[in-house]
C-alpha positions in Angstrom: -47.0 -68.3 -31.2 -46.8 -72.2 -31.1 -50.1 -73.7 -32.3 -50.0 -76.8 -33.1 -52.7 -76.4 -36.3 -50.3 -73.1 -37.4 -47.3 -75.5 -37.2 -49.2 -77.8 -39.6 -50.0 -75.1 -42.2 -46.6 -73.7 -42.0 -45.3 -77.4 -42.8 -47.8 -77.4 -45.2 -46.5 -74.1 -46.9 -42.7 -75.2 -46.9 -43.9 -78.4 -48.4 -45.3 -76.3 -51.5 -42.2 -73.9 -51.6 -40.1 -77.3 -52.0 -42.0 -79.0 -54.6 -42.2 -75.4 -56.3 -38.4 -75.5 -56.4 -38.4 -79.3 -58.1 -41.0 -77.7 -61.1 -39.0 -75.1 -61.2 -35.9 -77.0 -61.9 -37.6 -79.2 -64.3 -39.4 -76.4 -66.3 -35.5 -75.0 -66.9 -34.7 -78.8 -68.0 -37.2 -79.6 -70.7 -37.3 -78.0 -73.8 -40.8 -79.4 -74.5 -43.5 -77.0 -74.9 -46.1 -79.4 -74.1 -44.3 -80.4 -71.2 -43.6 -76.6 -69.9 -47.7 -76.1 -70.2 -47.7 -79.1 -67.6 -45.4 -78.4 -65.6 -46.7 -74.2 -65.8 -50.2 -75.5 -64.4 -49.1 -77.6 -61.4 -46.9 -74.5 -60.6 -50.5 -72.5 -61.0 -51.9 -75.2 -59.0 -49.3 -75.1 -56.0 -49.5 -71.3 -56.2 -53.1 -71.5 -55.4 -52.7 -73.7 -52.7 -50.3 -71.7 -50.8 -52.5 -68.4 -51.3 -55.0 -70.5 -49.5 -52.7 -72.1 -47.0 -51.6 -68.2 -46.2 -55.1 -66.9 -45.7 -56.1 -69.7 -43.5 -53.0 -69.1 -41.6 -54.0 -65.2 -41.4 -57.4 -66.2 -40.2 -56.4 -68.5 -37.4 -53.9 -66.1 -36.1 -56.0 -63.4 -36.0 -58.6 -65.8 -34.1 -55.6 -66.8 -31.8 -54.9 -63.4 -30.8 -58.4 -62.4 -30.3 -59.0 -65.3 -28.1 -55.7 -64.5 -26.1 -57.1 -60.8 -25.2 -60.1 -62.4 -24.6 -58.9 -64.6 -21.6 -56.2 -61.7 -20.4 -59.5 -59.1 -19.7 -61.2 -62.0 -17.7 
């Protein structure tokens, strides 16, 4: 399906999967327990977005489809 706003959140999902790559790199790096806690919660915080960024996603698909099988009865 090529939505234009599903196109967006899945841009929007890669973007978190990359920048969860980065933190993961770093959190290997650093031997700073301070600095893993940090880096732990932005991973917590990415996490979060992207469970939110897949249920959107979920949701307007769902819509999508509905509204398709709505115009193919007409």
């Amino acid at each position: 399906m090529n939505d234009p706003y599903l196109n967006e959140l899945r841009g929007e999902f890669e973007g978190y999967s990359n920048q969860l790559k980065k933190l993961k790199k770093k959190l290997l790096k650093t031997n700073s327990t301070e600095q893993q806690a940090k880096i732990v919660k932005q991973i917590d915080s990415i996490a979060n977005k992207m469970e939110a960024n897949q249920r959107q996603s979920v949701k307007v698909t769902k819509s999508r489809i509905k509204e398709l099988k709505t115009k193919s009865k007409k």
